[in-house]
FITORZA-172581 format. One line per 8 residues: number of its first residue (from 0); their letters; for each residue x, y, z of N, C-alpha, C. Coordinates in nm, 2 decimals, decimal comma. Example, Ala and Ser with C-alpha at 12.3 -4.5 7.8 and 13.67 -1.06 7.14 Angstrom:
// residues 2
0> AS> 1,32 -0,57 0,78 1,23 -0,45 0,78 1,32 -0,33 0,78  1,28 -0,22 0,71 1,37 -0,11 0,71 1,29 0,00 0,79
END
This chain:
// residues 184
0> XXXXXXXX> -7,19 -4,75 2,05 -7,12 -4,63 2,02 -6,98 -4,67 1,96  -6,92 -4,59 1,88 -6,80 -4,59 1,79 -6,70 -4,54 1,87  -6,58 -4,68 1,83 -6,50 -4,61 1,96 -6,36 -4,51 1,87  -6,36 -4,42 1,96 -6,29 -4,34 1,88 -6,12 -4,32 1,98  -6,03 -4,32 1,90 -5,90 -4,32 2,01 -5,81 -4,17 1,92  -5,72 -4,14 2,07 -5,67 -3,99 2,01 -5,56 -4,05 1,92  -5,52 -3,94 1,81 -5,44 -3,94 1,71 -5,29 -4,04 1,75  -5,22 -3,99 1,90 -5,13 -4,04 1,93 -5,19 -4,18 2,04
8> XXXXXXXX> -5,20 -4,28 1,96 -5,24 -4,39 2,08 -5,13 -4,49 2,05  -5,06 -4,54 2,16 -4,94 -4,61 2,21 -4,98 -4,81 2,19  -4,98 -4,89 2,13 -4,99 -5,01 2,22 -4,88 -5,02 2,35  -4,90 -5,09 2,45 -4,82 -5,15 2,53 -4,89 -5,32 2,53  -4,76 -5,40 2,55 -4,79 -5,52 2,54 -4,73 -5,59 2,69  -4,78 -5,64 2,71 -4,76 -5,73 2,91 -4,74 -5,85 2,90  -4,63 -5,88 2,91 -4,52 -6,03 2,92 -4,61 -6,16 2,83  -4,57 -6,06 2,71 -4,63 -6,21 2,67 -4,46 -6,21 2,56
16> XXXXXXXX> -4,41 -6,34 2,68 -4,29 -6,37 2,64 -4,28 -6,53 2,67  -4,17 -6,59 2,67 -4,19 -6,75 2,69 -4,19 -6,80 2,83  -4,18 -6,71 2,94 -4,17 -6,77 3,10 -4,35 -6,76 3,13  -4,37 -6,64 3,03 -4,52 -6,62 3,14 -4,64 -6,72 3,02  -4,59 -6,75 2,90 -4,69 -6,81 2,77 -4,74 -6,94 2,76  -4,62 -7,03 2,89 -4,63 -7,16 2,92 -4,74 -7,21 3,02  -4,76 -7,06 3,10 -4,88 -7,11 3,19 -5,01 -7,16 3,13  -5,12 -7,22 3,23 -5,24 -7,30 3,13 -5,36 -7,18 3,19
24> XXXXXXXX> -5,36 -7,06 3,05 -5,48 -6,92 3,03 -5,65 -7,03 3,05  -5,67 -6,89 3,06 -5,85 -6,97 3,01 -5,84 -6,92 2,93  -5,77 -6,88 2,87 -5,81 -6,86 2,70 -5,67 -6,90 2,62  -5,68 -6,98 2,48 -5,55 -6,95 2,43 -5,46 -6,86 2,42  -5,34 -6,89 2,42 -5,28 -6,76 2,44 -5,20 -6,77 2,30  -5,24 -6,86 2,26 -5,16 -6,82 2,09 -5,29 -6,71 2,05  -5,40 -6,72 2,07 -5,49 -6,64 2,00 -5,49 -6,49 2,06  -5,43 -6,51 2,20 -5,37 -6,35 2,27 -5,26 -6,31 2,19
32> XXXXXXXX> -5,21 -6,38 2,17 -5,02 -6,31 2,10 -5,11 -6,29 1,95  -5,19 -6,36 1,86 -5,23 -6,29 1,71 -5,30 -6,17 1,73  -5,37 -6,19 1,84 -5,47 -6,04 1,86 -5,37 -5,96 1,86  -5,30 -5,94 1,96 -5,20 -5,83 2,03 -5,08 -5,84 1,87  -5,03 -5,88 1,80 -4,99 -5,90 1,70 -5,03 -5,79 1,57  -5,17 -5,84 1,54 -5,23 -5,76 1,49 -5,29 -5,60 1,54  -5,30 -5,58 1,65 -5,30 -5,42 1,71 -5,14 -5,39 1,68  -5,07 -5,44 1,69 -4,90 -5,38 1,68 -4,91 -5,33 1,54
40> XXXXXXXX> -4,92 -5,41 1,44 -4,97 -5,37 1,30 -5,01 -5,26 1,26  -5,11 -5,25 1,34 -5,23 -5,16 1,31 -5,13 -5,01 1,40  -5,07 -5,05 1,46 -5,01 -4,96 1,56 -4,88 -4,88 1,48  -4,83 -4,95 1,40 -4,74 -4,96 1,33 -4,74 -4,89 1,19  -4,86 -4,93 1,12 -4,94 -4,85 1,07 -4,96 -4,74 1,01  -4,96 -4,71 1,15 -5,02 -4,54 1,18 -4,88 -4,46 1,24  -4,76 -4,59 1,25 -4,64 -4,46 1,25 -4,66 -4,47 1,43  -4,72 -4,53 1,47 -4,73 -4,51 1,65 -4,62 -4,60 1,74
48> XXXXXXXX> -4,64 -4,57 1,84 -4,52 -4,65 1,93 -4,62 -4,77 1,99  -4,49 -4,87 1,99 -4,55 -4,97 2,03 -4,43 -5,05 2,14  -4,49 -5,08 2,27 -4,39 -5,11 2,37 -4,39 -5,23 2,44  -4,31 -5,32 2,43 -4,33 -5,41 2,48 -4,31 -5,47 2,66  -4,35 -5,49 2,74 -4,34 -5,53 2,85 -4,26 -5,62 2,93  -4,16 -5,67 2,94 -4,10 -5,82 2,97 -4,07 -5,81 3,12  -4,11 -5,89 3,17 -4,13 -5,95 3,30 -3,96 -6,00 3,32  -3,88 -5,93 3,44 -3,74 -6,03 3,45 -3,80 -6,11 3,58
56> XXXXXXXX> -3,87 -6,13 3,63 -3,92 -6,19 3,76 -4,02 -6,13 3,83  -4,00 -6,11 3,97 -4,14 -6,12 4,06 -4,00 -6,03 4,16  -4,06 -5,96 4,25 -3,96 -5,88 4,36 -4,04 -5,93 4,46  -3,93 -5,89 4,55 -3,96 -5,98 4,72 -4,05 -5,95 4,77  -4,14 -6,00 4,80 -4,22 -5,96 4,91 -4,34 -6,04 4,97  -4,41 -6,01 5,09 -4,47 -6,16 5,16 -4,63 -6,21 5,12  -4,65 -6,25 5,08 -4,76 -6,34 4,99 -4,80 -6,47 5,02  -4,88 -6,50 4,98 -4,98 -6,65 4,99 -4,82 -6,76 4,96
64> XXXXXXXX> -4,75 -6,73 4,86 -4,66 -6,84 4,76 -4,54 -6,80 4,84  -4,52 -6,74 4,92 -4,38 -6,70 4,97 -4,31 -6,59 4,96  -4,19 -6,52 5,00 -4,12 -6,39 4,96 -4,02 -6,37 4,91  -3,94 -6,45 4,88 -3,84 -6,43 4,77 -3,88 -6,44 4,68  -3,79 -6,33 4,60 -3,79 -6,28 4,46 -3,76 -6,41 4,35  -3,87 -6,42 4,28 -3,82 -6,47 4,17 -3,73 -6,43 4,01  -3,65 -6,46 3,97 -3,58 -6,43 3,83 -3,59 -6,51 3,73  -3,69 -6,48 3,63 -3,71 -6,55 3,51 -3,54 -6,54 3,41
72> XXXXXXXX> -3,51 -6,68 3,42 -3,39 -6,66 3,33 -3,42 -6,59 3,18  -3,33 -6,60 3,11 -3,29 -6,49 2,99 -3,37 -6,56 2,90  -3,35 -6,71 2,92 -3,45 -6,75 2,78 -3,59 -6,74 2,80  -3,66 -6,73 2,94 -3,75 -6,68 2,96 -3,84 -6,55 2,93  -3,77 -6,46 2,87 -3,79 -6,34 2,86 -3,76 -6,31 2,68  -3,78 -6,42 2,58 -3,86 -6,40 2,49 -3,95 -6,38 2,44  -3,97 -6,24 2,34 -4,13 -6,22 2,37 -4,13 -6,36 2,23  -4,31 -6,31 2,25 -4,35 -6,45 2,08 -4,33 -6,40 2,00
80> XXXXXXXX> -4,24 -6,48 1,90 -4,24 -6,49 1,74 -4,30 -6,46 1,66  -4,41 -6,44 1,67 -4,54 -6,37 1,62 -4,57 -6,23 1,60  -4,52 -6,19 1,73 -4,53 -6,00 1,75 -4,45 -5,96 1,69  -4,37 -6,00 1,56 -4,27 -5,93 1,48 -4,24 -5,81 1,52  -4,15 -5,79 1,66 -4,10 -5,67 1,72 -3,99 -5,60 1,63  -4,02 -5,48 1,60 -3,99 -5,40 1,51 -3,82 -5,31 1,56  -3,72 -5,31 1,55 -3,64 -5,19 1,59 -3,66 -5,06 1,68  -3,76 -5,04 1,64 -3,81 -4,88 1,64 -3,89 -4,93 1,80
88> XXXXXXXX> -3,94 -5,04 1,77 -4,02 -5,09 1,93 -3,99 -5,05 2,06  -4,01 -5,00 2,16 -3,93 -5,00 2,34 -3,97 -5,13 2,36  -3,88 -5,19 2,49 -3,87 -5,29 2,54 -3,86 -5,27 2,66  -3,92 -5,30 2,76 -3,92 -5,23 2,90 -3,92 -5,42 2,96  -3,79 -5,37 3,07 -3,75 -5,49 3,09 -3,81 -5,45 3,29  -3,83 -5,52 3,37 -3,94 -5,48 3,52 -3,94 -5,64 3,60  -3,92 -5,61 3,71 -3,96 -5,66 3,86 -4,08 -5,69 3,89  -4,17 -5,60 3,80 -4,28 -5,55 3,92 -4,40 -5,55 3,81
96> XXXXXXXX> -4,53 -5,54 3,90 -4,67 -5,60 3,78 -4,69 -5,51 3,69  -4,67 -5,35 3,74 -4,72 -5,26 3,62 -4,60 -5,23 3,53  -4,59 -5,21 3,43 -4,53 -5,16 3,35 -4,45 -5,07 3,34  -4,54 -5,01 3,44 -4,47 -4,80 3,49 -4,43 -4,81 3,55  -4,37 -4,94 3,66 -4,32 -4,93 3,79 -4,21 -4,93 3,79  -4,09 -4,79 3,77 -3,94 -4,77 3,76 -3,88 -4,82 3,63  -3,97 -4,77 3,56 -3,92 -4,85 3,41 -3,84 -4,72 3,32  -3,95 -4,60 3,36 -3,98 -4,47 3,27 -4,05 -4,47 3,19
104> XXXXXXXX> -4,13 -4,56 3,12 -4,21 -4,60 3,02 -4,31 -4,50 3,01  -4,38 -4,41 3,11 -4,45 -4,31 3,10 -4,37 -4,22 3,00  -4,23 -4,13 3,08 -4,18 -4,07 3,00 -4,12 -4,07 2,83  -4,12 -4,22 2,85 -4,07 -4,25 2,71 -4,24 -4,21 2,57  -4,33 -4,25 2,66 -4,45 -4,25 2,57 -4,50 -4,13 2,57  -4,51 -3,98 2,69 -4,52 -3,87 2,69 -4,42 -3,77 2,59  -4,29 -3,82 2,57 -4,18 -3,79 2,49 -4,21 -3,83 2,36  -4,30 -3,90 2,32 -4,36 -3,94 2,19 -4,51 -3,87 2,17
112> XXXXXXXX> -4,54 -3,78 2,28 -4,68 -3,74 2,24 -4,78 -3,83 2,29  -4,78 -3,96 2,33 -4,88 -4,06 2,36 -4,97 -4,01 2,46  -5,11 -4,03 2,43 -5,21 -3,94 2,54 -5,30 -4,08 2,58  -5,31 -4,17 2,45 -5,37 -4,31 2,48 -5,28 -4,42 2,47  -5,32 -4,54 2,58 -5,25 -4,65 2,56 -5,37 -4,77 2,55  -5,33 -4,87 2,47 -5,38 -4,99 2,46 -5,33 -5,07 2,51  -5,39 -5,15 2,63 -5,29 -5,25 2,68 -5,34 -5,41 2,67  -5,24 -5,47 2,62 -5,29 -5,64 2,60 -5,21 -5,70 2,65
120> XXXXXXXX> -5,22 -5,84 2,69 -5,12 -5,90 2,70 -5,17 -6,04 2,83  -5,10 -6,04 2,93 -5,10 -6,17 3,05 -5,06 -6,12 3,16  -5,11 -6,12 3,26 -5,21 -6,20 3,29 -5,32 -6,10 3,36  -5,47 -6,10 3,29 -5,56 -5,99 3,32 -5,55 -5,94 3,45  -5,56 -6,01 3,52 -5,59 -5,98 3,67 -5,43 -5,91 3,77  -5,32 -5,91 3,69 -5,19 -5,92 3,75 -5,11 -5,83 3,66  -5,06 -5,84 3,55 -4,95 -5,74 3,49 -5,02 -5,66 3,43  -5,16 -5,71 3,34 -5,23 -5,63 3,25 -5,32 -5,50 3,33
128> XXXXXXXX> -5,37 -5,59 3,44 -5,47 -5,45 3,55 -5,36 -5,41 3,66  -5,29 -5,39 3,62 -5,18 -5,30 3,73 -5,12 -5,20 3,61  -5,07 -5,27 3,51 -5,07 -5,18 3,44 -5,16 -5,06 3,40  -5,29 -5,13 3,35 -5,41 -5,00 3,33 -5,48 -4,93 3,43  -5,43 -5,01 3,57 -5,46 -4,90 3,67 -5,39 -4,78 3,72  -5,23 -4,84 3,62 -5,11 -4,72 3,65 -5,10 -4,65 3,53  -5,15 -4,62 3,43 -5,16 -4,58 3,32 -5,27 -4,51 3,32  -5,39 -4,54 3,41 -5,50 -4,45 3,47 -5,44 -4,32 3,57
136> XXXXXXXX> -5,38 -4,40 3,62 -5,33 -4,31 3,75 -5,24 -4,17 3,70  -5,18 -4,24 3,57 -5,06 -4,13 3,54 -5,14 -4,04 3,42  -5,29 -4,04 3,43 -5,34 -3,97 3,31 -5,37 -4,01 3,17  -5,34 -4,12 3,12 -5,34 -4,16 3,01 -5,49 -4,16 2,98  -5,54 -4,19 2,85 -5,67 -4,28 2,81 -5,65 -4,42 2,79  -5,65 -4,52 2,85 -5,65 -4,67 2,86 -5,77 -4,77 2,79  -5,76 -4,82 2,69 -5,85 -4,89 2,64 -5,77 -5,03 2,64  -5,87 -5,14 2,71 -5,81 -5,24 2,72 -5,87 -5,35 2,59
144> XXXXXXXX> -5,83 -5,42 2,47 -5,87 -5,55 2,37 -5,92 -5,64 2,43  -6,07 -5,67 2,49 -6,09 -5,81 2,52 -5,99 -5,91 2,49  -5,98 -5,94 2,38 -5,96 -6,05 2,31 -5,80 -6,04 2,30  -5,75 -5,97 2,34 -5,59 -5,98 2,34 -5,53 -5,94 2,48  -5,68 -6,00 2,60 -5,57 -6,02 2,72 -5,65 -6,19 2,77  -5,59 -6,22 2,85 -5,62 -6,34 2,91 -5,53 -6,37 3,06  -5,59 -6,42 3,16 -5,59 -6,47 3,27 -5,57 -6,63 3,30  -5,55 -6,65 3,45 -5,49 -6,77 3,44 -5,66 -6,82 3,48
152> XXXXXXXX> -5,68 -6,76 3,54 -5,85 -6,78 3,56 -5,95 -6,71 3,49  -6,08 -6,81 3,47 -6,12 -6,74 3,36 -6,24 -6,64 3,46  -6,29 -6,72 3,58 -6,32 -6,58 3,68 -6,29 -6,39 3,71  -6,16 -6,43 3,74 -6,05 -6,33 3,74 -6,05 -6,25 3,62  -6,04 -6,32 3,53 -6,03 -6,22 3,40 -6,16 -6,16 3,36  -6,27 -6,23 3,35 -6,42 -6,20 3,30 -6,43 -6,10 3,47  -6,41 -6,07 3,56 -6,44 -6,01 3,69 -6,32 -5,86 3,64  -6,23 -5,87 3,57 -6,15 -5,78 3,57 -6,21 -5,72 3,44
160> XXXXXXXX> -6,29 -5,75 3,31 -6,31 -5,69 3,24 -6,46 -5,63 3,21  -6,52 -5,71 3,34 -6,67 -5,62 3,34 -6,65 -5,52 3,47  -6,56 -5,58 3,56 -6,60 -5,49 3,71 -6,45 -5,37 3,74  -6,37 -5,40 3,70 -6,24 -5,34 3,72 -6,21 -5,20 3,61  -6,23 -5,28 3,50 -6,13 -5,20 3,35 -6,25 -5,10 3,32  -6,42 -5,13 3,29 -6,48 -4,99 3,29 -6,47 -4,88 3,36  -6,43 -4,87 3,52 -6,44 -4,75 3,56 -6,26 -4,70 3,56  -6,19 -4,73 3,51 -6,07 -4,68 3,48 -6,04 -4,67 3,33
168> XXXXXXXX> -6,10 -4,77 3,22 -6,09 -4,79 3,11 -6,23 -4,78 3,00  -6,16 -4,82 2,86 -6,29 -4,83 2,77 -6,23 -4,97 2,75  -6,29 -5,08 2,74 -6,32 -5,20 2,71 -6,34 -5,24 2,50  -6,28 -5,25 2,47 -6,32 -5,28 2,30 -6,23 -5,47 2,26  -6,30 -5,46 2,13 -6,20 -5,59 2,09 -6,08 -5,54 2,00  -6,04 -5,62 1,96 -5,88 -5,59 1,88 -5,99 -5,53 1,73  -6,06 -5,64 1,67 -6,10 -5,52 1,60 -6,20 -5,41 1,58  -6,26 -5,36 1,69 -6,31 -5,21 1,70 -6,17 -5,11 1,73
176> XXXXXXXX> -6,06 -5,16 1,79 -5,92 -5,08 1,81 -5,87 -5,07 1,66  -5,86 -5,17 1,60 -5,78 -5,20 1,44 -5,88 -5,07 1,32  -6,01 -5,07 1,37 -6,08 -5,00 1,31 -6,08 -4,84 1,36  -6,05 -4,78 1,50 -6,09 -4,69 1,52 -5,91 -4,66 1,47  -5,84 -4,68 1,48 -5,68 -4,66 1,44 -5,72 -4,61 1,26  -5,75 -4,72 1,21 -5,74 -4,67 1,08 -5,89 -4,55 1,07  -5,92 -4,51 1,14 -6,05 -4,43 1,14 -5,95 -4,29 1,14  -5,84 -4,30 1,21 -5,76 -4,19 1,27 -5,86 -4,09 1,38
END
Protein backbone atom coordinates (compact mmCIF):
# COMPACT_ATOMS: atom_id res chain seq x y z
CA UNK A 1 0.00 0.00 0.00
CA UNK A 2 1.07 3.70 -0.81
CA UNK A 3 1.60 5.57 2.05
CA UNK A 4 -0.08 8.64 1.90
CA UNK A 5 0.45 11.65 4.63
CA UNK A 6 -2.01 14.76 5.26
CA UNK A 7 -1.03 18.07 3.48
CA UNK A 8 0.23 19.58 6.93
CA UNK A 9 2.78 16.84 8.20
CA UNK A 10 5.25 18.15 10.87
CA UNK A 11 8.85 16.26 11.33
CA UNK A 12 9.80 16.14 14.96
CA UNK A 13 13.29 15.01 15.67
CA UNK A 14 14.39 13.23 19.36
CA UNK A 15 17.75 14.19 20.89
CA UNK A 16 19.77 13.48 18.36
CA UNK A 17 22.22 15.98 19.70
CA UNK A 18 25.96 15.30 21.09
CA UNK A 19 25.08 13.91 24.88
CA UNK A 20 22.65 11.31 23.49
CA UNK A 21 24.87 10.48 19.76
CA UNK A 22 27.89 9.20 21.73
CA UNK A 23 26.05 6.28 23.01
CA UNK A 24 26.98 2.70 21.19
CA UNK A 25 23.12 2.37 18.85
CA UNK A 26 22.63 -0.95 17.11
CA UNK A 27 22.45 0.91 14.39
CA UNK A 28 24.73 3.75 13.17
CA UNK A 29 23.70 6.74 14.17
CA UNK A 30 25.43 8.84 11.59
CA UNK A 31 23.16 7.01 9.20
CA UNK A 32 20.05 8.07 11.80
CA UNK A 33 21.09 11.80 11.71
CA UNK A 34 21.30 11.53 7.24
CA UNK A 35 18.01 9.78 7.24
CA UNK A 36 16.34 12.24 9.66
CA UNK A 37 18.39 15.03 7.71
CA UNK A 38 17.02 14.16 4.71
CA UNK A 39 13.04 13.99 5.93
CA UNK A 40 13.88 17.65 7.32
CA UNK A 41 14.62 18.49 3.63
CA UNK A 42 11.87 17.02 2.28
CA UNK A 43 10.02 18.68 5.29
CA UNK A 44 11.30 21.86 4.37
CA UNK A 45 10.46 21.47 1.03
CA UNK A 46 7.06 21.46 1.32
CA UNK A 47 7.15 24.79 3.47
CA UNK A 48 6.38 22.32 6.66
CA UNK A 49 7.51 22.68 10.29
CA UNK A 50 10.13 20.93 11.46
CA UNK A 51 11.01 20.52 15.36
CA UNK A 52 13.66 19.60 16.88
CA UNK A 53 13.74 17.72 20.32
CA UNK A 54 16.80 18.34 22.81
CA UNK A 55 17.11 16.43 25.77
CA UNK A 56 18.48 18.99 28.96
CA UNK A 57 18.71 15.76 31.10
CA UNK A 58 16.67 13.05 32.78
CA UNK A 59 14.16 14.30 35.87
CA UNK A 60 14.18 12.72 39.26
CA UNK A 61 12.83 9.81 39.83
CA UNK A 62 13.32 6.06 41.23
CA UNK A 63 14.60 3.50 38.69
CA UNK A 64 16.91 0.52 38.23
CA UNK A 65 20.09 3.39 37.74
CA UNK A 66 19.09 5.59 40.64
CA UNK A 67 16.94 8.91 41.22
CA UNK A 68 18.53 11.98 40.76
CA UNK A 69 18.06 14.00 38.08
CA UNK A 70 20.51 14.15 35.59
CA UNK A 71 21.72 17.57 33.45
CA UNK A 72 23.26 17.20 30.19
CA UNK A 73 25.66 20.20 30.10
CA UNK A 74 25.22 22.85 27.28
CA UNK A 75 27.64 21.32 25.04
CA UNK A 76 25.76 18.35 25.29
CA UNK A 77 22.79 19.60 23.79
CA UNK A 78 24.11 20.14 20.26
CA UNK A 79 21.96 18.85 17.81
CA UNK A 80 24.21 17.18 14.57
CA UNK A 81 25.84 19.23 12.00
CA UNK A 82 24.15 17.50 9.50
CA UNK A 83 20.47 18.43 10.31
CA UNK A 84 21.18 21.94 8.88
CA UNK A 85 18.64 23.41 11.38
CA UNK A 86 17.00 26.06 9.73
CA UNK A 87 15.83 29.56 11.65
CA UNK A 88 12.27 28.99 10.98
CA UNK A 89 12.95 25.46 12.93
CA UNK A 90 11.29 25.00 16.84
CA UNK A 91 13.68 23.75 19.27
CA UNK A 92 12.02 22.25 22.22
CA UNK A 93 14.44 22.05 24.98
CA UNK A 94 12.71 18.97 27.98
CA UNK A 95 13.46 16.87 31.17
CA UNK A 96 11.33 14.30 30.19
CA UNK A 97 11.12 11.33 27.38
CA UNK A 98 8.29 12.64 25.32
CA UNK A 99 8.57 15.66 23.56
CA UNK A 100 5.00 16.87 24.62
CA UNK A 101 5.85 16.63 28.13
CA UNK A 102 5.52 20.53 29.30
CA UNK A 103 7.17 21.74 26.27
CA UNK A 104 3.87 23.09 24.39
CA UNK A 105 5.05 21.60 21.27
CA UNK A 106 1.56 20.17 20.63
CA UNK A 107 0.27 23.75 20.56
CA UNK A 108 3.02 25.09 18.66
CA UNK A 109 2.30 22.36 15.78
CA UNK A 110 -1.67 22.63 16.05
CA UNK A 111 -0.99 26.63 15.67
CA UNK A 112 0.69 25.58 12.35
CA UNK A 113 -2.19 23.35 11.23
CA UNK A 114 -0.07 20.12 11.85
CA UNK A 115 -2.56 16.99 11.93
CA UNK A 116 0.58 14.52 11.10
CA UNK A 117 3.85 14.10 12.83
CA UNK A 118 6.93 12.08 11.72
CA UNK A 119 9.00 11.20 14.40
CA UNK A 120 12.85 10.06 14.19
CA UNK A 121 15.50 10.27 16.14
CA UNK A 122 17.12 8.17 19.66
CA UNK A 123 16.47 6.32 21.43
CA UNK A 124 13.53 3.93 19.90
CA UNK A 125 12.46 2.39 22.92
CA UNK A 126 12.74 5.78 25.27
CA UNK A 127 12.44 9.46 23.75
CA UNK A 128 11.27 8.25 20.24
CA UNK A 129 8.18 5.74 21.67
CA UNK A 130 7.07 8.14 24.33
CA UNK A 131 7.06 10.51 22.08
CA UNK A 132 4.72 8.68 19.40
CA UNK A 133 2.76 7.35 22.11
CA UNK A 134 2.08 11.11 23.25
CA UNK A 135 1.49 12.34 19.92
CA UNK A 136 -0.99 9.33 19.67
CA UNK A 137 -2.56 10.22 22.70
CA UNK A 138 -2.90 13.98 21.73
CA UNK A 139 -4.63 12.98 18.28
CA UNK A 140 -2.02 13.43 15.80
CA UNK A 141 -1.37 10.88 12.83
CA UNK A 142 2.19 9.45 13.78
CA UNK A 143 4.23 7.77 11.24
CA UNK A 144 7.40 6.61 12.54
CA UNK A 145 10.97 6.22 9.56
CA UNK A 146 12.42 2.90 10.23
CA UNK A 147 15.56 3.87 9.26
CA UNK A 148 15.84 7.20 11.00
CA UNK A 149 15.29 5.92 14.51
CA UNK A 150 17.65 3.58 16.41
CA UNK A 151 18.03 2.15 19.95
CA UNK A 152 20.59 1.27 22.22
CA UNK A 153 19.42 -2.34 21.82
CA UNK A 154 18.86 -3.70 18.78
CA UNK A 155 15.98 -6.04 20.66
CA UNK A 156 14.21 -3.04 21.99
CA UNK A 157 14.16 -1.25 18.93
CA UNK A 158 13.12 -4.16 16.36
CA UNK A 159 10.34 -5.07 19.55
CA UNK A 160 9.31 -1.33 19.34
CA UNK A 161 8.92 -1.25 15.57
CA UNK A 162 7.03 -4.41 14.93
CA UNK A 163 5.00 -4.69 18.33
CA UNK A 164 4.63 -1.09 19.84
CA UNK A 165 4.51 1.64 16.80
CA UNK A 166 1.75 -0.42 14.51
CA UNK A 167 -1.03 -0.11 16.75
CA UNK A 168 -0.48 3.55 17.58
CA UNK A 169 1.50 4.31 14.32
CA UNK A 170 2.18 3.70 10.45
CA UNK A 171 5.70 2.40 10.22
CA UNK A 172 7.49 3.54 6.70
CA UNK A 173 11.25 4.24 5.67
CA UNK A 174 12.65 7.81 5.17
CA UNK A 175 12.12 7.17 1.60
CA UNK A 176 8.37 6.11 1.27
CA UNK A 177 8.00 9.44 3.71
CA UNK A 178 10.38 11.60 1.11
CA UNK A 179 8.05 10.19 -1.49
CA UNK A 180 4.64 10.42 -0.04
CA UNK A 181 5.68 14.39 0.88
CA UNK A 182 6.52 15.12 -2.55
CA UNK A 183 3.35 13.06 -3.67
CA UNK A 184 1.58 15.97 -1.48
Amino acid sequence: MTLSLSPATALVVVDLQSATLASPFAHPADEVVAAAATLAGAVHERGGTVAYAVSTGTPPGRNAYGSPARVFPEAGRSLAPALEVRDADLRIERARLSAFSGTGLADLLRERGVATVVVAGVATSFGVESTVRHAYDLGFDVVVPSDAVTDLRTETHDHALAAVFPAIARVATSDEIVEALARG
